[in-house]
mmCIF file of the C-alpha atoms, coordinates in Angstrom:
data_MODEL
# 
_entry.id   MODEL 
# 
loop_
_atom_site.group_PDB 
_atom_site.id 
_atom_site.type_symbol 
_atom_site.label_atom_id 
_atom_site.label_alt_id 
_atom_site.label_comp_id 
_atom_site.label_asym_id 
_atom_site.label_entity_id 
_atom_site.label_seq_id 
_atom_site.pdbx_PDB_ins_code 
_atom_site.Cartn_x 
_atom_site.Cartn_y 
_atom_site.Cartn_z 
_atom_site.occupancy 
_atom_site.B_iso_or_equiv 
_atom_site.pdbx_formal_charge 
_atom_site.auth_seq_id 
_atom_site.auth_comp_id 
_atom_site.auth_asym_id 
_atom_site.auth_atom_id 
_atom_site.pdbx_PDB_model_num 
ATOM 1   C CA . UNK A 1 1   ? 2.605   -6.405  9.018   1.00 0.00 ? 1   UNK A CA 1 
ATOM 2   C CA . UNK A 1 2   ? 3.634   -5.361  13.143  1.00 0.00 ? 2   UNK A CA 1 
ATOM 3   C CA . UNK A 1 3   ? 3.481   -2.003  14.095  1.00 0.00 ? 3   UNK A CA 1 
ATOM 4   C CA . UNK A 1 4   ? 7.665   -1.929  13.614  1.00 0.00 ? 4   UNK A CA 1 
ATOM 5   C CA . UNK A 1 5   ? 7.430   -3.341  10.109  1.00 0.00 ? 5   UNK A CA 1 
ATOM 6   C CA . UNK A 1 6   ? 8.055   -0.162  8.565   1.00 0.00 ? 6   UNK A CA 1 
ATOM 7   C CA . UNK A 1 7   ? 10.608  -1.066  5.914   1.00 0.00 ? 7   UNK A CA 1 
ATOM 8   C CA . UNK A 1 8   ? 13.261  1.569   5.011   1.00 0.00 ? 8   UNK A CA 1 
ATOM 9   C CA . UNK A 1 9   ? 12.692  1.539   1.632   1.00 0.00 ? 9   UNK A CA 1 
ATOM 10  C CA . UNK A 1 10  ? 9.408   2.350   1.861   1.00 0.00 ? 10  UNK A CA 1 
ATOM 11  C CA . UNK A 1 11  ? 9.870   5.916   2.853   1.00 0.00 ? 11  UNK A CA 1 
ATOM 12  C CA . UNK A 1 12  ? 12.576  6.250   -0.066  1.00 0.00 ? 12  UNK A CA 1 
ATOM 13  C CA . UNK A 1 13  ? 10.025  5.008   -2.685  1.00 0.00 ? 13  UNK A CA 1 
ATOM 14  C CA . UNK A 1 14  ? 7.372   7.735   -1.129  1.00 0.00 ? 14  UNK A CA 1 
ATOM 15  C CA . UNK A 1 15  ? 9.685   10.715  -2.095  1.00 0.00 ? 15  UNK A CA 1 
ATOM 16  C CA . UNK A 1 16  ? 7.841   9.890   -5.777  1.00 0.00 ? 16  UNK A CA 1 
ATOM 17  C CA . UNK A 1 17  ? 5.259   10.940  -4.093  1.00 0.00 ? 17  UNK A CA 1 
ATOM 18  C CA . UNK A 1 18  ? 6.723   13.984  -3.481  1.00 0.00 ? 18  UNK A CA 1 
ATOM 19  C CA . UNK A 1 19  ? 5.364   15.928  -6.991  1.00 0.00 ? 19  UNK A CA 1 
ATOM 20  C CA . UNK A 1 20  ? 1.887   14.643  -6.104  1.00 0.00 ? 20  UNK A CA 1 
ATOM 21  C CA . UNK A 1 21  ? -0.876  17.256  -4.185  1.00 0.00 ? 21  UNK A CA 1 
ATOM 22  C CA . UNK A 1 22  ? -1.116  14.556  -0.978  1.00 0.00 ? 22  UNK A CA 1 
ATOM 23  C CA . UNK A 1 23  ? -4.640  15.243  -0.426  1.00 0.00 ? 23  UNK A CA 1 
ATOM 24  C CA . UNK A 1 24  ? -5.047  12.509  -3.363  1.00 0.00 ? 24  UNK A CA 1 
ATOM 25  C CA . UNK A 1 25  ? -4.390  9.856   -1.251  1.00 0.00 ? 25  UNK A CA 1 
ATOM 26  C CA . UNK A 1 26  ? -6.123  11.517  1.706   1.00 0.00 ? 26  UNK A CA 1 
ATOM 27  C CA . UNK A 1 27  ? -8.837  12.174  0.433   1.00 0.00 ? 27  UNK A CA 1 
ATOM 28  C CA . UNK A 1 28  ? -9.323  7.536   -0.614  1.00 0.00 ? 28  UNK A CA 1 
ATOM 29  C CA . UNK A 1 29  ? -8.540  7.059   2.620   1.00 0.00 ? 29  UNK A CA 1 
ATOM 30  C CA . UNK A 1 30  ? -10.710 9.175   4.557   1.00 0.00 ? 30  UNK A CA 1 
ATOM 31  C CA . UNK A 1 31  ? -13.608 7.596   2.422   1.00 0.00 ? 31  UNK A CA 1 
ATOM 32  C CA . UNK A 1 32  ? -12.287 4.223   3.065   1.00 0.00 ? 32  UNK A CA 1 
ATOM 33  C CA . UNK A 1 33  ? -12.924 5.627   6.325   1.00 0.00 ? 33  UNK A CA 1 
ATOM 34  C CA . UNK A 1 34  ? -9.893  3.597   7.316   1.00 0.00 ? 34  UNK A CA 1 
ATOM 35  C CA . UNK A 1 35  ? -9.074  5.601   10.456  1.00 0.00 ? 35  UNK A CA 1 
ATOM 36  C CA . UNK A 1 36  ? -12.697 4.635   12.114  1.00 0.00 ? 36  UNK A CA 1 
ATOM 37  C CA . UNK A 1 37  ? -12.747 1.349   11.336  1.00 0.00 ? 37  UNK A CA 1 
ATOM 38  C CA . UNK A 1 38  ? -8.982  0.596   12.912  1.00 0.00 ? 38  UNK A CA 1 
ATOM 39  C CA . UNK A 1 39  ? -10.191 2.663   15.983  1.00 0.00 ? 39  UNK A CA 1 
ATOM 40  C CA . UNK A 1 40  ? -13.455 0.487   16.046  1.00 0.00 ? 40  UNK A CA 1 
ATOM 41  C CA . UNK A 1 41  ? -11.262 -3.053  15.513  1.00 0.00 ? 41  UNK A CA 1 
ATOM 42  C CA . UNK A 1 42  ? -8.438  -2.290  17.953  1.00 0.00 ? 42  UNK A CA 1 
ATOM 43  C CA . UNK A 1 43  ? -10.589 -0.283  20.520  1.00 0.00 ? 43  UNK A CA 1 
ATOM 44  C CA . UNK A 1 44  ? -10.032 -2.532  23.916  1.00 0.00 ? 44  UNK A CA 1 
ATOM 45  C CA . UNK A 1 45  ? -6.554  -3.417  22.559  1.00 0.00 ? 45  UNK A CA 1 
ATOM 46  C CA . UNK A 1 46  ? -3.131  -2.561  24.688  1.00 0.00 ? 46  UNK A CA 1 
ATOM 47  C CA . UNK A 1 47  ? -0.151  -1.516  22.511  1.00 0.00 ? 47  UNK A CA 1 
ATOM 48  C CA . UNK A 1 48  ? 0.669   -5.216  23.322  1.00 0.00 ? 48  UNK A CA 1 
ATOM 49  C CA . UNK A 1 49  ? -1.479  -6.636  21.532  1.00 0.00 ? 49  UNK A CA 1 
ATOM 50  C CA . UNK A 1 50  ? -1.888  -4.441  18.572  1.00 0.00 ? 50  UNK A CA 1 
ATOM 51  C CA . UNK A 1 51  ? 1.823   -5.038  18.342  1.00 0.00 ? 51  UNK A CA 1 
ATOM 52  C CA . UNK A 1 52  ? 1.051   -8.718  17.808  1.00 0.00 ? 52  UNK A CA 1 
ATOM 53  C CA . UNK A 1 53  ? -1.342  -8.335  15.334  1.00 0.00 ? 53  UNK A CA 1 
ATOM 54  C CA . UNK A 1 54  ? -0.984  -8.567  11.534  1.00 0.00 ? 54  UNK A CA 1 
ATOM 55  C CA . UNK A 1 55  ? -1.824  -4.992  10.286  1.00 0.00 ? 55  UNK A CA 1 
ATOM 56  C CA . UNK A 1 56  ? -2.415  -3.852  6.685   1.00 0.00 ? 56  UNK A CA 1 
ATOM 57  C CA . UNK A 1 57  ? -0.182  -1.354  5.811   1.00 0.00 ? 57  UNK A CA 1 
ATOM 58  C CA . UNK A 1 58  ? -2.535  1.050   5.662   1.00 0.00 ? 58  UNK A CA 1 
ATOM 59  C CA . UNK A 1 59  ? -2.969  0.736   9.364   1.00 0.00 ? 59  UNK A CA 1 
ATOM 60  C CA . UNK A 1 60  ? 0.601   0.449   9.875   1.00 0.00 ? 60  UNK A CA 1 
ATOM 61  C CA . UNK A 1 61  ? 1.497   3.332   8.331   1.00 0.00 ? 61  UNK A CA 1 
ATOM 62  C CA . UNK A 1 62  ? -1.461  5.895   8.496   1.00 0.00 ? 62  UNK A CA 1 
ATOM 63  C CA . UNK A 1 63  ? -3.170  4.815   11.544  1.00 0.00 ? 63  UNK A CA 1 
ATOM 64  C CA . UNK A 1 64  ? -0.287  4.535   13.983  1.00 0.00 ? 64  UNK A CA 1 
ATOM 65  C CA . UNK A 1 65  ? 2.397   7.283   14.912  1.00 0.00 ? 65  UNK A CA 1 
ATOM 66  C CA . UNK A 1 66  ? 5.900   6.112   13.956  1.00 0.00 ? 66  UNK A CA 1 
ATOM 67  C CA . UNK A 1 67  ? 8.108   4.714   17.429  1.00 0.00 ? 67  UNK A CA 1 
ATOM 68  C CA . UNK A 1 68  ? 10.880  7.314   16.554  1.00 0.00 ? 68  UNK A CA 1 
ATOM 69  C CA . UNK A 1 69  ? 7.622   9.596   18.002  1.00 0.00 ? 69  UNK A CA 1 
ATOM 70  C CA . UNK A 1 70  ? 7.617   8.075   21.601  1.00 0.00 ? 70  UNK A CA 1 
ATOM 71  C CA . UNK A 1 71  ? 4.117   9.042   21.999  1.00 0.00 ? 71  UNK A CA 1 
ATOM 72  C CA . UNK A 1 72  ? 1.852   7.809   24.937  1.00 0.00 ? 72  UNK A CA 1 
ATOM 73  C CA . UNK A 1 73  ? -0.507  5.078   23.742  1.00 0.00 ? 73  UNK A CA 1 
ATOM 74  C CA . UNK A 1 74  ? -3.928  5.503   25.140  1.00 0.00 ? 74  UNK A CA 1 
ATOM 75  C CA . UNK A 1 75  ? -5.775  3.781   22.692  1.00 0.00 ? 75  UNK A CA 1 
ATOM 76  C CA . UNK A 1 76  ? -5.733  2.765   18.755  1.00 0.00 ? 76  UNK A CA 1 
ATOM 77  C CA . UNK A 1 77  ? -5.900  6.212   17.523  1.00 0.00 ? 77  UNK A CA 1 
ATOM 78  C CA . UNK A 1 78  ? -5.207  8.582   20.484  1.00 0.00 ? 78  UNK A CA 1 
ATOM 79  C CA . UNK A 1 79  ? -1.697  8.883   20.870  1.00 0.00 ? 79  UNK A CA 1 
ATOM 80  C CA . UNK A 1 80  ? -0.463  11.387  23.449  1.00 0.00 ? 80  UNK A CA 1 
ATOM 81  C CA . UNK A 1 81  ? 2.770   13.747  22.036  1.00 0.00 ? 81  UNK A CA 1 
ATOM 82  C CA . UNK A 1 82  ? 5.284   14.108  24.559  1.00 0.00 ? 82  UNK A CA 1 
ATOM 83  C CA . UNK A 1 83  ? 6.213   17.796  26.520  1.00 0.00 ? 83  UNK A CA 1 
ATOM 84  C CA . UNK A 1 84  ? 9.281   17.987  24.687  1.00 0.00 ? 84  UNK A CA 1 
ATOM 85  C CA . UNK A 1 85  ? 7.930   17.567  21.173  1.00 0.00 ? 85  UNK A CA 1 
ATOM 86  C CA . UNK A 1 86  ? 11.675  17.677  19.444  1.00 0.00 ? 86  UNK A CA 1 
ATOM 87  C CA . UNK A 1 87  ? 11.285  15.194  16.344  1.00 0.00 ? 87  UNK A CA 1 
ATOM 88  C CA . UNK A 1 88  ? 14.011  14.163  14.005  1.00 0.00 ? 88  UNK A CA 1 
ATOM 89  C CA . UNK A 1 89  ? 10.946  12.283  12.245  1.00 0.00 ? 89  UNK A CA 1 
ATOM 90  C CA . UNK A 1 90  ? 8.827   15.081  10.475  1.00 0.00 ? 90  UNK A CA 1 
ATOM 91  C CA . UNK A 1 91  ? 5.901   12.492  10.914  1.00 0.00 ? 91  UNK A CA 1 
ATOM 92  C CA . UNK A 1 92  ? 5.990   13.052  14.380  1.00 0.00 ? 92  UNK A CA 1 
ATOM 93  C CA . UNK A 1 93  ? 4.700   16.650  13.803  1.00 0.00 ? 93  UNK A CA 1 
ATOM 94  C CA . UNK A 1 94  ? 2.113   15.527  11.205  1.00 0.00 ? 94  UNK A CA 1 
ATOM 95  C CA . UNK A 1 95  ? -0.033  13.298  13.684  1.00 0.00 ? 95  UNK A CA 1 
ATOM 96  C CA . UNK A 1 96  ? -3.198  14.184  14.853  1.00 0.00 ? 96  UNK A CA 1 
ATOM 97  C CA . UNK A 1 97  ? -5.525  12.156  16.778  1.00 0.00 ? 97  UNK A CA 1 
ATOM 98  C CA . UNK A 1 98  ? -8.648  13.615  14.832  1.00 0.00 ? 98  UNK A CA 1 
ATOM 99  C CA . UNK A 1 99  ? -10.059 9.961   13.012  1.00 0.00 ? 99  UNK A CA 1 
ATOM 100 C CA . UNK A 1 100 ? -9.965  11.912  9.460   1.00 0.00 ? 100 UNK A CA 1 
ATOM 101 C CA . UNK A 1 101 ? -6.418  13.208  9.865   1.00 0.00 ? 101 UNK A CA 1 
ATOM 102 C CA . UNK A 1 102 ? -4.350  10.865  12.019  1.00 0.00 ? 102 UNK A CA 1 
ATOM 103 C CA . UNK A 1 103 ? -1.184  10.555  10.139  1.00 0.00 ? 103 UNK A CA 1 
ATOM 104 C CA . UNK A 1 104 ? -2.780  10.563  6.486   1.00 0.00 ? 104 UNK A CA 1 
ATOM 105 C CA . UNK A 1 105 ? -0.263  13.132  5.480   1.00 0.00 ? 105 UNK A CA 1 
ATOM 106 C CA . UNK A 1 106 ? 3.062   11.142  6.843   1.00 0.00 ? 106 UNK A CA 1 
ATOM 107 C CA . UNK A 1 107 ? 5.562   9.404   4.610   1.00 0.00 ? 107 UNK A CA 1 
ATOM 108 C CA . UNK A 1 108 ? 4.918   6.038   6.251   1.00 0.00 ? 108 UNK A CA 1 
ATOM 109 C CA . UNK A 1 109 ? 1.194   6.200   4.981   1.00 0.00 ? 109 UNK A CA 1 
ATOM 110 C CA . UNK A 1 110 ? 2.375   7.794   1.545   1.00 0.00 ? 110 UNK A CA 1 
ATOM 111 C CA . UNK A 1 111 ? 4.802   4.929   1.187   1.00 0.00 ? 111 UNK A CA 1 
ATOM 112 C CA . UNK A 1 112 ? 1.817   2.077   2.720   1.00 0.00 ? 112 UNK A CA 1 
ATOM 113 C CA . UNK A 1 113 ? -0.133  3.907   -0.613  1.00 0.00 ? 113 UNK A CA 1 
ATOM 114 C CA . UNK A 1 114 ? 2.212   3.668   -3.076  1.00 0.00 ? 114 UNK A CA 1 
ATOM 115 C CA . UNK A 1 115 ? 2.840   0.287   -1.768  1.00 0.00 ? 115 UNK A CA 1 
ATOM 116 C CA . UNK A 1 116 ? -0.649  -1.014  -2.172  1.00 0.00 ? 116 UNK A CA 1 
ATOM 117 C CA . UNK A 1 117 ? -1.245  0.316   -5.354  1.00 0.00 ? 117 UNK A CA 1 
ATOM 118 C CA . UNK A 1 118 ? 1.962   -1.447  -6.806  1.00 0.00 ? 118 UNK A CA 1 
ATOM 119 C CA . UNK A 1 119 ? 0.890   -4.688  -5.517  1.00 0.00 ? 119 UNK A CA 1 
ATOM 120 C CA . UNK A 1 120 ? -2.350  -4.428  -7.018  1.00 0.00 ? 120 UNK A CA 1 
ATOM 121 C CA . UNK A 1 121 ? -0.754  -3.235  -10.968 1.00 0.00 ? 121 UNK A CA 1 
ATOM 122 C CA . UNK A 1 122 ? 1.924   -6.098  -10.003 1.00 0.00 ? 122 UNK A CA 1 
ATOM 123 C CA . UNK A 1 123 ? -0.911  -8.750  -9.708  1.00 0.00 ? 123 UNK A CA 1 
ATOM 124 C CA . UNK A 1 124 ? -3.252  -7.169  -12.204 1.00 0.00 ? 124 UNK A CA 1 
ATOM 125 C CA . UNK A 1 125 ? -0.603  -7.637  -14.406 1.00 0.00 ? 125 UNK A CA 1 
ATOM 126 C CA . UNK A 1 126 ? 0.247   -11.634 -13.809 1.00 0.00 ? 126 UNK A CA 1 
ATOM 127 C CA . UNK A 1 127 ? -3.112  -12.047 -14.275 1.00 0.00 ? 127 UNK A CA 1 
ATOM 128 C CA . UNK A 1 128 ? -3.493  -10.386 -17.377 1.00 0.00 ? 128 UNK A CA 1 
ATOM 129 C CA . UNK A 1 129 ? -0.628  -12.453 -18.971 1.00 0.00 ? 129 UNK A CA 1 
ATOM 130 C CA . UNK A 1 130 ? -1.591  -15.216 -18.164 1.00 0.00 ? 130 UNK A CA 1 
ATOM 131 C CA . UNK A 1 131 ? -5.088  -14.321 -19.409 1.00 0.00 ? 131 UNK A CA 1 
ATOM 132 C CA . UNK A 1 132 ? -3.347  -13.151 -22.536 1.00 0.00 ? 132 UNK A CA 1 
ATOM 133 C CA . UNK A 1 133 ? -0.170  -15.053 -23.532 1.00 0.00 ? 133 UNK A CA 1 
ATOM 134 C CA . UNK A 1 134 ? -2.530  -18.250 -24.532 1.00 0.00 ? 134 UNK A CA 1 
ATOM 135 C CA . UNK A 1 135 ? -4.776  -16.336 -26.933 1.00 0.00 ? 135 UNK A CA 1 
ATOM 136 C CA . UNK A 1 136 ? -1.842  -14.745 -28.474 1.00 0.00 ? 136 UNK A CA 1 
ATOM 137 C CA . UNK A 1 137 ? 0.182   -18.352 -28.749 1.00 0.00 ? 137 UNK A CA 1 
ATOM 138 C CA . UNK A 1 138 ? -3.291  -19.515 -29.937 1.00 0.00 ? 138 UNK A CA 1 
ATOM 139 C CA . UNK A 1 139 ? -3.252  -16.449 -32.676 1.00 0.00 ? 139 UNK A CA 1 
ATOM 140 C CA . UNK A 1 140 ? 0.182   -16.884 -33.592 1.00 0.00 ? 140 UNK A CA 1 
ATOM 141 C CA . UNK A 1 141 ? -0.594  -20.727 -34.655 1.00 0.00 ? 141 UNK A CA 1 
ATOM 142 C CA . UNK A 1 142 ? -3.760  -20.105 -36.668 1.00 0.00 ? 142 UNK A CA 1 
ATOM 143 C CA . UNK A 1 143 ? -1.629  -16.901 -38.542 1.00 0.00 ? 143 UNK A CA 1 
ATOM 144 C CA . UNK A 1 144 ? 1.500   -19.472 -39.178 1.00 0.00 ? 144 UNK A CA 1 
ATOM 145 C CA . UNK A 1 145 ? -1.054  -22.121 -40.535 1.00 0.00 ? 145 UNK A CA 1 
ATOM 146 C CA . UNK A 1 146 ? -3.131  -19.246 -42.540 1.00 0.00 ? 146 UNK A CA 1 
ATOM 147 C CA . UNK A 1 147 ? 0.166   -18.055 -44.325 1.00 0.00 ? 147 UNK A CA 1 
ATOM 148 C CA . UNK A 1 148 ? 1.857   -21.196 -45.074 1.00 0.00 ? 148 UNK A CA 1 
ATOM 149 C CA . UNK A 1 149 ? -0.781  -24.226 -45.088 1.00 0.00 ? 149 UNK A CA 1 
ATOM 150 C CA . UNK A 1 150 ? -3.337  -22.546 -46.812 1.00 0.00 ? 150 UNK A CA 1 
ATOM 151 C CA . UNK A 1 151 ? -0.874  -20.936 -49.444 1.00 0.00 ? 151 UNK A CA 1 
ATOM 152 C CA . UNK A 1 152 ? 0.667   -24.050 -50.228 1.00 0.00 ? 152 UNK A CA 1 
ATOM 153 C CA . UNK A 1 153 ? 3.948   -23.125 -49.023 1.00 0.00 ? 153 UNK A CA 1 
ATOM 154 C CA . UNK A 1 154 ? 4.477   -25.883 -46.744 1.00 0.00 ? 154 UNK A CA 1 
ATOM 155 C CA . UNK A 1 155 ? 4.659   -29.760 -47.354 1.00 0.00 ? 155 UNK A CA 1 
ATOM 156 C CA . UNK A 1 156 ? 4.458   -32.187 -44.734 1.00 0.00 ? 156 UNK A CA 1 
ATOM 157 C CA . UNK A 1 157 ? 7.314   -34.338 -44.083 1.00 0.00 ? 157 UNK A CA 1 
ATOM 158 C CA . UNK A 1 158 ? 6.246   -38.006 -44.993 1.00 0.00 ? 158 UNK A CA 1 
# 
């Protein structure tokens, strides 16, 4: 996912998040220590290229100010906030270039969460059916044959 991937649904499905204390989600990704390890990774980068590259959105969204911000890139977590700091985007005011802050507390890293953890229950839960659906066919033939072969209820056709 680029830097302006940031779908606009994605900050509509965060406001579920809304009810929830956010250091939950802080507090995973601070000991994912996510923040050090994109700082490490993109460290020599311009804003050029870390515009080309194909970030998780965890580092879309929690790593990297929003563009509505304007900030000054100066490198992959220190983001300069302009004189005039008058933001329509409350993100904007939630940034910090501290490694176990950055923009943790944003919407856009909120809505990266919520994302990742519904692609993960989404997957979990293909796998499991397909794990599951051919012991229960398998069940449901042994059960039929139990009730009616063994009880004498059905005759082959001959």
């Amino acid at each position: 996912m680029a830097v302006g991937d940031r779908s606009p649904g994605g900050r509509t499905r965060s406001t579920v998040w809304s009810g929830t204390p956010s250091g939950c989600n802080t507090k995973a990704i601070v000991e994912a220590n996510v923040g050090n390890k994109f700082s490490k990774e993109y460290e020599f980068d311009t804003l050029d290229v870390i515009h080309t590259k194909m970030l998780t959105h965890f580092e879309a969204g929690c790593c990297i100010p929003p563009e509505d911000c304007s900030f000054n890139y100066t490198s992959a977590t220190i983001w300069i906030k302009p004189e005039n700091g008058n933001y329509t985007d409350v993100d904007c005011n939630r940034w910090d270039n501290d490694p176990n802050t950055l923009c943790y507390g944003c919407q856009t890293c909120k809505a990266a969460f919520l994302q990742d953890v519904t692609s993960n229950y989404f997957m979990s839960g293909i796998i499991l059916l397909c794990v599951a659906a051919p012991k229960f066919l398998f069940l449901a033939c042994v059960t039929w044959y139990i009730y009616h072969v063994s009880s004498g209820r059905y005759t082959p056709l001959t």
